[in-house]
VEXDREN-2710 file (C-alpha; in Angstrom, 1 decimal):
% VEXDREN-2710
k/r/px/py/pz
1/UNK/21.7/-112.2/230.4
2/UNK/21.7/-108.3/230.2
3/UNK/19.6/-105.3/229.8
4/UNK/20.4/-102.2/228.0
5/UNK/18.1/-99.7/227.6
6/UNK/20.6/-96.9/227.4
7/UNK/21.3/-98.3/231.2
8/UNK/22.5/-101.5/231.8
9/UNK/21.2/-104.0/234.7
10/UNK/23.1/-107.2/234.8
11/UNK/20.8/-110.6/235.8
12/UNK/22.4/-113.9/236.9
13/UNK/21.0/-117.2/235.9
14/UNK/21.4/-119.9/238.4
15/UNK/24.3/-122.2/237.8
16/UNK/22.3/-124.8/236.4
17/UNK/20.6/-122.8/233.8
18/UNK/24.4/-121.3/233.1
19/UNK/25.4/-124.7/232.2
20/UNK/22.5/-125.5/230.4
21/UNK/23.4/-123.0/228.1
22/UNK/26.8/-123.6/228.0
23/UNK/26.0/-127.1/226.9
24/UNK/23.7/-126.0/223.9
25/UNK/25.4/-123.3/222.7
26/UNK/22.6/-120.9/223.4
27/UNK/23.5/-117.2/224.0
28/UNK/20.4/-115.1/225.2
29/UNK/20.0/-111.9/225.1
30/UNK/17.2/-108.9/225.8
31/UNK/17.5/-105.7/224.6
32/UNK/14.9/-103.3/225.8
33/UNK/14.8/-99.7/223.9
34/UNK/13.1/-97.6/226.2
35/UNK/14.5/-94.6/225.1
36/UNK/11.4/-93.2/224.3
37/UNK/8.7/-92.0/226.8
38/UNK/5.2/-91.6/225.0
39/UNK/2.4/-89.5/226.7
40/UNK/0.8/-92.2/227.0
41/UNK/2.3/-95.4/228.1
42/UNK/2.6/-97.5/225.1
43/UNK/4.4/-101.0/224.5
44/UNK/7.9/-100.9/224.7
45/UNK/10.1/-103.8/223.0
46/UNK/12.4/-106.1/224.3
47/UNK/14.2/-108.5/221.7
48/UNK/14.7/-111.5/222.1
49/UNK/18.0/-112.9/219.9
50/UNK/18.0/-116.8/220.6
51/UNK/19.0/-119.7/218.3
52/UNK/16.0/-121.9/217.8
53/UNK/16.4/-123.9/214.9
54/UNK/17.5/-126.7/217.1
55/UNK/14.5/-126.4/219.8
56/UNK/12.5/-129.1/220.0
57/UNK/8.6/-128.5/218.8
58/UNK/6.2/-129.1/221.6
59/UNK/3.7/-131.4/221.7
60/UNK/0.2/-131.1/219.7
61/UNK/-2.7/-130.2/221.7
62/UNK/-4.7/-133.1/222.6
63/UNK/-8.2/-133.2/220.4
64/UNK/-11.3/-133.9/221.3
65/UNK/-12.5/-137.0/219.2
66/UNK/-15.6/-135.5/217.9
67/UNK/-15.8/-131.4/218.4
68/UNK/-18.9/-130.4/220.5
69/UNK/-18.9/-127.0/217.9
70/UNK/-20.5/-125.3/221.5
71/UNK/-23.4/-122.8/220.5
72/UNK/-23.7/-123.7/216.7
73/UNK/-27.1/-122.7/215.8
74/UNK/-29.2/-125.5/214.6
75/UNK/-30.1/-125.3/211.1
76/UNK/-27.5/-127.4/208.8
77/UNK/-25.9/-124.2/207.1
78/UNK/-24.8/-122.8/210.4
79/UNK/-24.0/-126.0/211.5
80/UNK/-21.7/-127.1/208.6
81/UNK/-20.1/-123.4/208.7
82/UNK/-18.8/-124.8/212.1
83/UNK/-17.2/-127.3/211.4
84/UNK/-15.6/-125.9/208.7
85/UNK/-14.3/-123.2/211.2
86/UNK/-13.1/-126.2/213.3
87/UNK/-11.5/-128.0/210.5
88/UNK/-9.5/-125.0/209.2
89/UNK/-8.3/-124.2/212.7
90/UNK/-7.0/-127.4/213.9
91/UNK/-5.5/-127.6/210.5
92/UNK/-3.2/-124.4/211.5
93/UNK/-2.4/-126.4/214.6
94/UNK/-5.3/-124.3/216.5
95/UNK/-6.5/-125.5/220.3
96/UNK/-9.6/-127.0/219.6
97/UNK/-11.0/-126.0/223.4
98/UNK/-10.0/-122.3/222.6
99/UNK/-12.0/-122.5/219.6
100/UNK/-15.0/-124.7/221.6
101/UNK/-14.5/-121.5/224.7
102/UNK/-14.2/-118.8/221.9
103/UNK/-17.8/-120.2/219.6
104/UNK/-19.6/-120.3/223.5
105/UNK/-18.7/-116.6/224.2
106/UNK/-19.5/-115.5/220.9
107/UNK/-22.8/-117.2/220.9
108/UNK/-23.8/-116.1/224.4
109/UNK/-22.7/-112.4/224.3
110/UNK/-23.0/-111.4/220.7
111/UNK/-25.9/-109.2/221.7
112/UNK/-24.9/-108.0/224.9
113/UNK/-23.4/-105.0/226.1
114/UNK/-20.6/-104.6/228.1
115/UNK/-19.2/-101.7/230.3
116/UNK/-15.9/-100.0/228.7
117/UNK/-13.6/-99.6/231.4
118/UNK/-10.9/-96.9/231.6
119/UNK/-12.7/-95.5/228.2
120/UNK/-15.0/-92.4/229.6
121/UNK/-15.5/-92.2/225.4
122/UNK/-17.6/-94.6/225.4
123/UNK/-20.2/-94.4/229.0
124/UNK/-23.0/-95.9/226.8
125/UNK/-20.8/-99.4/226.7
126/UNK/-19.5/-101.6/224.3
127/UNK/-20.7/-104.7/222.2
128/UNK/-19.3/-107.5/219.5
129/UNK/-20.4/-105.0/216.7
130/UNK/-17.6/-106.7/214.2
131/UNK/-19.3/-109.8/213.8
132/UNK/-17.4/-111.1/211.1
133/UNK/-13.7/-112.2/212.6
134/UNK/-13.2/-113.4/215.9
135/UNK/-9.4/-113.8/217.1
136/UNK/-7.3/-116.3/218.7
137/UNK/-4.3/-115.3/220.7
138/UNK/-2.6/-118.8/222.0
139/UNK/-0.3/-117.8/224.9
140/UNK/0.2/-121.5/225.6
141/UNK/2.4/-121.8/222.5
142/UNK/5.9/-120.9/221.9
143/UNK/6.4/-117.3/220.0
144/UNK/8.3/-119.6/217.1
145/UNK/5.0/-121.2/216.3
146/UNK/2.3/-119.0/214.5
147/UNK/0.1/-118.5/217.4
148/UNK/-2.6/-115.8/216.3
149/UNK/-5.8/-117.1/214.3
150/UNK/-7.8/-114.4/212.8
151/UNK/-11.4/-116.6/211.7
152/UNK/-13.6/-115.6/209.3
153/UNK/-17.0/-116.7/210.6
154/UNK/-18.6/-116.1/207.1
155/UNK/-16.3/-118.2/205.0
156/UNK/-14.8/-120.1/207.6
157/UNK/-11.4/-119.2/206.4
158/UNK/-8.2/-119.1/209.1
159/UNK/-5.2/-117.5/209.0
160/UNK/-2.4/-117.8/211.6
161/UNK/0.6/-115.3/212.5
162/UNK/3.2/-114.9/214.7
163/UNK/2.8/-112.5/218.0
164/UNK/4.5/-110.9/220.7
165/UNK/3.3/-111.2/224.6
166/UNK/4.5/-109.0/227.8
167/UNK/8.0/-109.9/229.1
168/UNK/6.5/-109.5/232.3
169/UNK/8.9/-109.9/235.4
170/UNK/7.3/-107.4/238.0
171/UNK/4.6/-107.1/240.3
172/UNK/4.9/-110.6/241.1
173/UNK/4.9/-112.3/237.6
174/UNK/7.5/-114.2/236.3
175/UNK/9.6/-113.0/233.5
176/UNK/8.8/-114.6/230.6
177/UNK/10.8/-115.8/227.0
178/UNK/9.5/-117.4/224.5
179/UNK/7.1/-118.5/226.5
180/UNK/4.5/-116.4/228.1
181/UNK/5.3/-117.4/231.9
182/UNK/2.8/-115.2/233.3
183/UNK/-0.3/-113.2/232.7
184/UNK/-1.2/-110.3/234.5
185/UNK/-4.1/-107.8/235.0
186/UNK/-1.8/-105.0/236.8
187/UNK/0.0/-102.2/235.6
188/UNK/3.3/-102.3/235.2
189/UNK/3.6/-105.8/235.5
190/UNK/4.8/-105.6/231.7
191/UNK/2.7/-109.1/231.3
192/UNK/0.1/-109.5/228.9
193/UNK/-3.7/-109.7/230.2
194/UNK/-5.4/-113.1/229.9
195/UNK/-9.4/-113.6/228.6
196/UNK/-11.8/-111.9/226.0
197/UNK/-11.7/-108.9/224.8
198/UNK/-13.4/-106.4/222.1
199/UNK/-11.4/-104.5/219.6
200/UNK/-11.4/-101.0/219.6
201/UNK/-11.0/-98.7/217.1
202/UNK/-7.4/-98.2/214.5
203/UNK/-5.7/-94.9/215.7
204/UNK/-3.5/-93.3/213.3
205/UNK/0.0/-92.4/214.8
206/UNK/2.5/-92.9/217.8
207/UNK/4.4/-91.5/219.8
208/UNK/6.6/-94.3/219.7
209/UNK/9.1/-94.2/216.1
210/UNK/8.6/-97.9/215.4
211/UNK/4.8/-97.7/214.7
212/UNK/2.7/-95.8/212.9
213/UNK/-0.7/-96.8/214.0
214/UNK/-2.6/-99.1/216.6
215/UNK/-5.5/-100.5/218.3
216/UNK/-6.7/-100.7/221.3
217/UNK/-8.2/-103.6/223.5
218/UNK/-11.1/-103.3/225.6
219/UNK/-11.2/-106.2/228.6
220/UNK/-14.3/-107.4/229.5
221/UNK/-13.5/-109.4/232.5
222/UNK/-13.4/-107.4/236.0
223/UNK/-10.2/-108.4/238.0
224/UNK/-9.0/-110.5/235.1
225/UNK/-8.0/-107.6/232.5
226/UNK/-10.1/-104.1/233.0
227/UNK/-7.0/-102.5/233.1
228/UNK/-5.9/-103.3/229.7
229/UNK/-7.5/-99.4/228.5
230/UNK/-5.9/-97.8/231.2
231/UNK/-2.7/-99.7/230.8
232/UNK/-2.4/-98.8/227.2
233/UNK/-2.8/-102.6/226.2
234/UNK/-2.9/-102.5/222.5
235/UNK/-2.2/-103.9/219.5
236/UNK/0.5/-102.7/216.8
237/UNK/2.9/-103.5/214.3
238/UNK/6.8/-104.1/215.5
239/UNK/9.4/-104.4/213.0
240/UNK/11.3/-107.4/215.0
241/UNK/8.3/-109.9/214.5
242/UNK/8.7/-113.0/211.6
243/UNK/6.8/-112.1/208.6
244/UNK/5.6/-115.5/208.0
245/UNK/2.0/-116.3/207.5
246/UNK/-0.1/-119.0/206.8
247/UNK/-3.8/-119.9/205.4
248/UNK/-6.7/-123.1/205.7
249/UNK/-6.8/-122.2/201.9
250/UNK/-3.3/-123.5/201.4
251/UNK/-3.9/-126.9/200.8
252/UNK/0.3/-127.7/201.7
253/UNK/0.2/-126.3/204.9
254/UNK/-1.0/-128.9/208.3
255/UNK/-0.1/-127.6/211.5
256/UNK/1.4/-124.4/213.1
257/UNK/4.4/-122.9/210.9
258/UNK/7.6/-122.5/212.7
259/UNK/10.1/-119.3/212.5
260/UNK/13.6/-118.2/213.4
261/UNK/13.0/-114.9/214.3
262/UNK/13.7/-111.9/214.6
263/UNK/11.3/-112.2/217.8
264/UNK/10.6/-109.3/220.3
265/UNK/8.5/-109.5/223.7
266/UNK/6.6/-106.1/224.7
267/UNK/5.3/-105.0/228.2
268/UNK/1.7/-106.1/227.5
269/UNK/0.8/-105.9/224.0
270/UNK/0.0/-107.7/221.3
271/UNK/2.7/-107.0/219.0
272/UNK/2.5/-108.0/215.0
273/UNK/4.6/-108.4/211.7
274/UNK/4.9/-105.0/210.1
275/UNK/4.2/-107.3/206.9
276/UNK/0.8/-108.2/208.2
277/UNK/-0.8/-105.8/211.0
278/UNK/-2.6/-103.6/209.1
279/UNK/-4.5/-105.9/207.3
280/UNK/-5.1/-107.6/210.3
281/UNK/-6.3/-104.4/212.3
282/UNK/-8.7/-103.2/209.1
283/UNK/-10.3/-106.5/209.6
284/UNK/-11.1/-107.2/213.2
285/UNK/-11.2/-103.2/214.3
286/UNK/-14.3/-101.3/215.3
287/UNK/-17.0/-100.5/212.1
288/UNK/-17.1/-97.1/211.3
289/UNK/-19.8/-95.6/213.6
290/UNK/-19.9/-98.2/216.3
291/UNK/-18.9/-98.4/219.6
292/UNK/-17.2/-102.0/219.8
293/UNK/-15.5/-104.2/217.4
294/UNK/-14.8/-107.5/216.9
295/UNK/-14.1/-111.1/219.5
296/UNK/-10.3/-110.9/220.8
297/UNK/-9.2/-114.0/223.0
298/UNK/-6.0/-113.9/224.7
299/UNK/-5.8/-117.6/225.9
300/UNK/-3.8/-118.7/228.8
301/UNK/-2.8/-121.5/230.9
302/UNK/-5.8/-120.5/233.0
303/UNK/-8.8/-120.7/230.4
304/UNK/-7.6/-123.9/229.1
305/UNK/-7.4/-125.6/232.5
306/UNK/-11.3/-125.2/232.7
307/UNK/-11.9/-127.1/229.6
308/UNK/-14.1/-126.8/226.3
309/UNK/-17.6/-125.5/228.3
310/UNK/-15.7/-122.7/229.8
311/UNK/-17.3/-119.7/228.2
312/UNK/-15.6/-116.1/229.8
313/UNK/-18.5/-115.9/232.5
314/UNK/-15.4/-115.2/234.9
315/UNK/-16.1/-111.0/236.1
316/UNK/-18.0/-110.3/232.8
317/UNK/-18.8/-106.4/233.3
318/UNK/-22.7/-106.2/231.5
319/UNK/-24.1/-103.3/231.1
END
């Protein structure tokens, strides 16, 4: 496997993975185009050019036989709305204890507000202003499954897309592939951040030539991702991402949709279809004149090892 940036580093696989290649035919390769240094540190791509037509999908996540739907209000509207949330989730192939961990934080921190870290913009704190939309980011799945499930908590409509995480490989995290191996809180890890987040607002521009506009993430979780702010953790269109989308409203689709690529990993972010990321951003950003946006959940290995009544209390920074 190589690296070109305009440099080249060579890295060896061990023998065995060599001949696991050999024997499916696989050729891997990661291309990093670093060849522009913004201002401010921004996501940088590396691609990702892998056959996986022939991969084998991995297994569902395990259901709960009857969702507990944790922090539904009580009356039967609220209630029904729900489990119509949960329904057209799991329909996309959603994790039904992201969704449980998710509805919990919502419920219990809609009202509060949180300290901004890294953001000296906003000293008076931040808060789930954006009410509408929370977001699921699955790191436990593949990139060739849609992953991403933008929820419309006053319809109960889902949609599911296709996202990039951190390549990681430094500061002690393992590089990753198509799957993320590693999460990390640290600059320059290149690894994406782990827990909950709230959207900031859309800013117009880039330094970088293959985006024109972004978002930014604000961690809420001290030691787990404060740095995302500093580290420039954002979320933007790439052109390298599969365009493919899907809907609950689409009565033919059941379960995740699978792609073939072109896939891309960054150094962090949360990197989108150029097809689809504006929309997406319009939707879940920060409401004109408010100081916080909308519910963003980058779930790991981690958060789903503590079950469905996990709900973020892990280093949450109140005001």
């Amino acid at each position: 496997m190589s690296f070109s940036a305009p440099v080249h580093a060579e890295i060896s696989f061990s023998s065995g993975w060599q001949s696991l290649l050999r024997f499916l035919h696989l050729d891997i390769k990661k291309e990093v185009n670093s060849y522009v240094t913004p201002p401010e540190r921004q996501c940088t791509d590396q691609n990702v050019g892998r056959a996986i037509a022939n991969t084998p999908p991995p297994e569902p996540p395990t259901m709960p036989e009857e969702p507990i739907l944790t922090g539904a209000a009580s009356d039967d509207g609220a209630s029904s709305m729900r489990e119509k949330i949960m329904e057209n989730y799991t329909k996309l192939g959603g994790d039904p204890i992201a969704l449980e961990q998710s509805l919990c934080f919502f419920d219990k921190n809609k009202g509060v507000k949180f300290k901004a870290a890294g953001d000296p913009s906003r000293s008076g704190g931040i808060s789930i202003d954006n009410q509408r939309y929370i977001t699921i980011n699955d790191l436990n799945v593949t990139m060739s499954k849609s992953r991403m499930f933008v929820i419309d908590m006053e319809t109960g409509k889902v949609n599911t897309y296709f996202s990039a995480h951190g390549y990681g490989g430094k500061k002690g995290v393992p590089e990753s592939d198509m799957m993320a191996e590693g999460v990390s809180n640290v600059d320059g890890s290149n690894a994406s951040p782990r827990g909950f987040f709230i959207t900031g607002t859309r800013r117009e521009g880039s330094s970088d030539p293959r985006w024109k506009f972004s978002m930014k993430l604000h961690g809420l979780q001290q030691g787990v991702n404060d740095k995302s702010f500093s580290r420039a953790i954002i979320m933007h269109p790439f052109p390298k991402m599969p365009e493919e989308s899907a809907s609950s409203d689409d009565p033919n689709v059941s379960g995740a949709i699978r792609s073939e690529g072109p896939f891309s990993l960054s150094q962090g972010c949360t990197m989108l279809s150029e097809n689809y990321a504006s929309d997406i951003i319009n939707k879940i950003k920060t409401p004109s004149n408010s100081k916080g946006g909308s519910l963003y959940y980058n779930y790991s290995a981690e958060e789903k090892s503590r079950g469905a009544s996990y709900c973020g209390d892990e280093g949450l920074m109140k005001k």
